[in-house]
C-alpha positions, 0 to 999 in steps of 0.5 A: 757550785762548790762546797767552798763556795757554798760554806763562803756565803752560808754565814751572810745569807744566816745573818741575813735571815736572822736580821729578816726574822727579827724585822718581820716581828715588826711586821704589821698583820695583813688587813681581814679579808672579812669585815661586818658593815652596819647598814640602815633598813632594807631597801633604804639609801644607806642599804643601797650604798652598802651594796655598792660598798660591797660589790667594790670592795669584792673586786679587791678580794674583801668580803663585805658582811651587811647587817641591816639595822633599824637606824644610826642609833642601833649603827652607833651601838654595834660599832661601840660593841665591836659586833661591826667594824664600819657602817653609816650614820647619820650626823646629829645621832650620836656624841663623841665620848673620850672614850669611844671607839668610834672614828669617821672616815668622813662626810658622804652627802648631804642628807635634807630633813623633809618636813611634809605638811598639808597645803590647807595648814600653812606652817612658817616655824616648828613653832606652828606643830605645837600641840600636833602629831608628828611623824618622826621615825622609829626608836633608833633611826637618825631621823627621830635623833634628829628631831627631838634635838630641833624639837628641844632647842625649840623647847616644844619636846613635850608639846607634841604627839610623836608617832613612828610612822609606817612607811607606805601609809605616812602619806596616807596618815597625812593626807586624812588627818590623822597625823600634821606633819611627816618628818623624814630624812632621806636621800633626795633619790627616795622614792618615798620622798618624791611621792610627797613631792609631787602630791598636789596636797602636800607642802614642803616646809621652808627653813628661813632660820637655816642659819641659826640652826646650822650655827647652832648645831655644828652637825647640820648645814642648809641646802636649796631645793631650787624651783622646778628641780623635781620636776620643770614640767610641773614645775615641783616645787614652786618656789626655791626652799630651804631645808637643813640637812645633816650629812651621811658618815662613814664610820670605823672601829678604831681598831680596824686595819688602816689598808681597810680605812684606805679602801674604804675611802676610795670606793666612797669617792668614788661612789659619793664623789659625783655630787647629787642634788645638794652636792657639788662634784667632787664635794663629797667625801670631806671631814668637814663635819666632824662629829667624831675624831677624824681617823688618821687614815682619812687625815692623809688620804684627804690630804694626800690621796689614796697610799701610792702603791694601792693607786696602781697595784691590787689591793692584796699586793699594795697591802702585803708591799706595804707591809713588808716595807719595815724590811727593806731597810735591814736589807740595804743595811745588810747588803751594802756591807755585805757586797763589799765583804762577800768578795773578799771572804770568797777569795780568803776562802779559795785562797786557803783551800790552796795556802794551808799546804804551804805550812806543810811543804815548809815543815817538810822543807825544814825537816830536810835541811837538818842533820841526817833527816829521815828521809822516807818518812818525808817523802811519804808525808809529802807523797800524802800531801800531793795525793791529796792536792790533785782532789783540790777543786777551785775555780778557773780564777784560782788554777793559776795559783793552784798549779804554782802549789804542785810546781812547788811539791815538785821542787820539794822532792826534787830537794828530797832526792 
């Protein structure tokens, strides 16, 4: 390529670049590759899920940091202090201040409240564990939460005995008396809550205020444990139960990049989008219950589904396209003017390597035609300018006009001699 040529397209790649330096201060910044996920206590469901949350999101180059917790309530906080930017929570554990910083990404599963008491003590109502000693969960877990609000609307908060409980002696304390009843929200998988179940000592209490419960608390809905479901063998339970049940949510900072938001919501669905026990296929993940501002991320995915390029391209090429997406349309605005002008500031430029001898050949032409010209001196002018025409270079397209320019020195020192 020739100088020419290269100086002819200098100023529209310059402009070009400049127009893409001021775009790409537009440009958002690329999603963290590192991001700190709140969980629940080690070995619990919220725990286990994590786990899976964090093997996806690895294949797509995202590093998930797990930081196991006592519970929602000690989730909620980190997520409000910015030392997480995501984690579960347990619906009915926190309330949506006008200035949280906290968004959900949406309802996972159904989690049921069990209510496990002995057979020997029949119990209809929460009413019945007046006066008793209850096992409700530790400060900060979503279960305690959960509880003291049933245990208010129910004005019984100072008319029973809460305890903590300590895990693998819950059943133990119950069995001996030494505590009524054990309340617990969990997943239906858990193996604490099947060892209740099938003890044959052990009742599982039936919500026949359900409706109220969810009509009154928006956070809660009410779900069937149909006869047999835990065991047909058995026949565990004996009977179609009712219990409430708050959902699992998936909570954000507000502040996290909406690529992770995005991410975040497929591998939910694609974790929690099976259905279970208490959840229809493909029930699960909804905003259906909305304690917190649904975040505008999870509004189109619902709506929409996942963003088009990170149905089919790696998570770091869907992100960096999307991204750079605010330059494109400076691109076509550049591009399109500049096709057309390219060309002729080309031919404007190989034209004039030839054509500004032209003033010169004239000049001398004109000299010539005066009275007593000096001659020599035209003649060595004119030798100066055909030495330096044979050094042109043009491009086959341009020879043409190129030789008719030395045919044209010719003809002038033939009219010099």
């Amino acid at each position: 390529m020739s100088t020419s040529t290269i100086k002819a397209i200098v100023l529209p790649v310059f402009v070009t670049l400049v127009a893409f330096f001021l775009a790409y201060q537009f440009v958002d910044p690329a999603p963290p590759n590192q991001i700190v996920f709140t969980t629940g206590k080690a070995g619990g469901a919220y725990d286990k899920f994590a786990h899976q949350y964090q093997k996806a999101l690895g294949k797509q180059g995202v590093e998930l940091v797990l930081q196991n917790s006592k519970g929602s309530v000690e989730n909620i906080s980190r997520l409000e202090s910015g030392s997480a930017a995501a984690g579960f929570i347990q619906g009915g554990t926190g309330s949506a201040e006008t200035d949280s910083r906290l968004l959900t990404l949406g309802s996972l599963y159904n989690e049921p409240l069990w209510v496990f008491h002995r057979k020997e003590t029949p119990v209809s109502t929460l009413f019945d564990f007046k006066g008793n000693k209850l096992i409700v969960g530790a400060e900060g877990s979503g279960t305690r939460a959960l509880v003291m609000q049933l245990l208010v609307g129910n004005g019984l908060q100072d008319q029973v005995e809460l305890h903590p409980g300590k895990n693998g002696d819950d059943l133990v304390a119950l069995k001996s008396g030494q505590v009524d009843a054990v309340f617990m929200v969990a997943s239906a998988t858990s193996e604490k809550v099947r060892a209740f179940l099938e003890d044959e000592s052990i009742a599982l209490m039936h919500f026949d205020r359900a409706e109220a419960y969810q009509r009154r608390m928006k956070y809660l809905t009410h779900v069937n444990l149909p006869r047999g479901m835990v065991d047909l063998s058995k026949d565990i339970p004996g009977k179609d139960i009712t219990l409430l049940a708050a959902t699992a949510n998936l909570m954000v900072r507000d502040d996290l990049h909406p690529a992770i938001q995005d991410l975040l919501l497929q591998v939910a669905e694609e974790i929690h989008g099976k259905g279970g026990w208490f959840e229809k296929n493909g029930e699960f993940p909804n905003a259906n219950f909305p304690e917190y501002p649904v975040s505008p991320e999870a509004k189109r995915y619902y709506k929409y589904g996942p963003p088009l390029l990170q149905r089919y391209l790696p998570f770091w090429l869907a992100s960096l396209i999307d991204r750079l997406k605010v330059m494109i349309l400076p691109l076509v605005v550049l591009m399109i003017p500049l096709m057309k002008v390219m060309p002729p500031i080309y031919t404007w430029r190989m034209r004039s390597k030839i054509y500004r001898w032209y003033q010169a050949l004239e000049q001398i032409d004109l000299a010539n035609s005066r009275e007593n010209p000096d001659l020599e001196d035209l003649r060595n002018q004119l030798e100066k300018i055909d030495q330096e025409v044979i050094h042109v270079q043009v491009p086959l397209s341009f020879a043409s006009q190129l030789y008719d320019l030395r045919q044209h020195i010719e003809l002038v020192k033939r009219r010099l001699s």
